[in-house]
C-alpha positions in Angstrom: 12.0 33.6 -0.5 12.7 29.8 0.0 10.0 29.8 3.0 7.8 31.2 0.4 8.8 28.7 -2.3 8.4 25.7 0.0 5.1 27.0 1.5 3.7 26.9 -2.0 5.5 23.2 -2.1 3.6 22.2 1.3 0.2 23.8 0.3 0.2 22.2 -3.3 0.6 19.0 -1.7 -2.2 19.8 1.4 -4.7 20.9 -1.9 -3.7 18.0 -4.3 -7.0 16.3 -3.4 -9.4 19.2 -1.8 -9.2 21.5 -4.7 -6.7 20.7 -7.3 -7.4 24.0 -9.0 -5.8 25.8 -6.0 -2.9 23.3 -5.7 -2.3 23.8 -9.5 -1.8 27.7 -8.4 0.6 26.9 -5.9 2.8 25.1 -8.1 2.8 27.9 -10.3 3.8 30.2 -7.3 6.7 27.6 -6.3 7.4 27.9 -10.3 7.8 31.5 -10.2 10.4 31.7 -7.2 12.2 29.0 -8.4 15.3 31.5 -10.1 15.5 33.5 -7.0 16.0 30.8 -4.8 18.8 29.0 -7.2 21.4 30.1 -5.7 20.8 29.9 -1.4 19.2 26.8 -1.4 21.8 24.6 -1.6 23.4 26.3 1.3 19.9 26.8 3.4 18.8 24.3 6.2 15.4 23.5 4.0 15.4 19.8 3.5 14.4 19.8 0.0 16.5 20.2 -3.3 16.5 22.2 -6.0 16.3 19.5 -8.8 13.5 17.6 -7.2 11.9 21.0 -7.1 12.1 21.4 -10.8 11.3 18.1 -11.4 8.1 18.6 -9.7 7.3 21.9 -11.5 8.1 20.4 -14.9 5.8 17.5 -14.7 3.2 19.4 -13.2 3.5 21.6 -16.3 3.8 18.9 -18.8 1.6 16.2 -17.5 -0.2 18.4 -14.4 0.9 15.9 -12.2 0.2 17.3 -8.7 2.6 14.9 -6.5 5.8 15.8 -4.9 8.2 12.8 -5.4 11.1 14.7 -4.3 12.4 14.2 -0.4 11.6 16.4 2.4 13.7 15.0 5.4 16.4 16.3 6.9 19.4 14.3 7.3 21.6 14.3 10.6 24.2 15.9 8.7 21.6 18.7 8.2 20.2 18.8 11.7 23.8 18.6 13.0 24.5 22.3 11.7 21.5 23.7 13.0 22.0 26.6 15.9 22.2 24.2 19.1 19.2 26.1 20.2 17.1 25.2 17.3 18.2 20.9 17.4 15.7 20.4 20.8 13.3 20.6 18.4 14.0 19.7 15.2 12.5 17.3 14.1 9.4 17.8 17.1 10.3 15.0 19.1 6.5 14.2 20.4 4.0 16.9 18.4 1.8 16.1 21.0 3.8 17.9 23.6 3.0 21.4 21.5 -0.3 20.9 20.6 -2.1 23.8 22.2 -5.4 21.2 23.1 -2.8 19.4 25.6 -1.1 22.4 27.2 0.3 21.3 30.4 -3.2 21.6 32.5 -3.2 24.8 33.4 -6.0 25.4 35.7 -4.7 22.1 38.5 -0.9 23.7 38.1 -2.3 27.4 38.7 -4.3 26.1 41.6 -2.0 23.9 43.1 0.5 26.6 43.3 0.3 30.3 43.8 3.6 31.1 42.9 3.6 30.0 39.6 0.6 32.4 38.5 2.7 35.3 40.3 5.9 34.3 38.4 3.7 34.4 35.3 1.9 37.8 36.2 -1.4 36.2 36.2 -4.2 35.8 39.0 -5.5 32.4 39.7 -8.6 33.5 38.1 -6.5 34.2 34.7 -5.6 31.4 32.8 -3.5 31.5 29.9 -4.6 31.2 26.4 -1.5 28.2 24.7 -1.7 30.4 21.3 -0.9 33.8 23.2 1.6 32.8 25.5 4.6 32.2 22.5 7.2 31.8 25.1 5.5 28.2 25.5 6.6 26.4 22.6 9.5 24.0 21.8 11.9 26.5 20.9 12.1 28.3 24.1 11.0 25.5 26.7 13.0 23.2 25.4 16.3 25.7 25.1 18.9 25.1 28.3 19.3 28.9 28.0 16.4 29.9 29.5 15.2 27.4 32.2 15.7 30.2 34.7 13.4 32.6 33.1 10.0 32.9 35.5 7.5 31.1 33.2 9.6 28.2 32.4 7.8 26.2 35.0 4.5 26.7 33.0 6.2 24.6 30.2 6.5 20.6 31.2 3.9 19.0 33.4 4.0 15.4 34.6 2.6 14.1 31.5 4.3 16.1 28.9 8.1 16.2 30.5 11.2 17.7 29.1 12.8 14.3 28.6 9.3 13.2 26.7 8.9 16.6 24.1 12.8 18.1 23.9 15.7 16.1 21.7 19.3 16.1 23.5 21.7 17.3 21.7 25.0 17.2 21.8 27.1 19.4 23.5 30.6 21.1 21.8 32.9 18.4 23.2 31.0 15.5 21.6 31.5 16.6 18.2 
């Protein structure tokens, strides 16, 4: 229910100035889940709080006010508790690196190298739609735990490397 209530959050604000009508209706979704998100958001990883969310509801509803002036970033502290697997990528260190228009340059890398389309299960005549192939995003190229799997080598090319689109993150010890 919170991804539902900040959806509404993030759409209100994308409407505010295309159609204010539909950004109004978001608001009024976001204040309809506000009681049944009371009481897990303060423990959830969504970097918004509760009172800035009311806030926002009760001036939209008193004054129909359409701006968020509550915070959305996540702290450190916040990123620091995520799943290890889930800090290489939040925040995106370089959006660019996911953004299906720049994916890697598939048809050079598929000709260049035969193997690669085998490992993938592809001919050199298929190449790869960025949007179907899932296993090409941030959260599994850029997780340690599964560099050996077979189509890892279709996630980094010599533009858009690891070191460029993955965070580090510390390991156990360095805490």
């Amino acid at each position: 229910r919170i991804g539902y209530a900040a959806l509404s959050l993030l759409c209100s604000q994308w409407l505010k100035s295309r159609s204010p009508e539909k950004a109004s209706a978001a608001i009024r979704v976001l204040s309809r889940e506000l009681p049944s998100i009371e009481k897990c958001l303060p423990r959830s990883f969504w970097p918004v709080q509760l009172e800035d969310l009311r806030t926002f509801v009760q001036r939209h509803h008193d004054a129909g006010d359409l701006k968020f002036k509550g915070n959305l970033q996540l702290s450190r502290e916040l990123i620091a508790a995520f799943p290890h697997y889930l800090q290489s990528c939040v925040p995106l260190k370089e959006p660019d690196c996911w953004n299906p228009s720049n994916h890697f340059g598939f048809k050079e890398l598929f000709k260049q190298d035969a193997n690669i389309s085998e490992k993938a299960g592809l001919d050199n005549e298929s190449f790869p739609d960025p949007k179907s192939q899932p296993q090409l995003t941030c959260l599994y190229c850029c997780d340690a735990n599964l560099k050996g799997q077979a189509w890892h080598d279709l996630c980094f090319d010599h533009i858009y490397t690891e070191e460029l689109c993955c965070n580090s993150i510390a390991q156990e010890s360095d805490h």
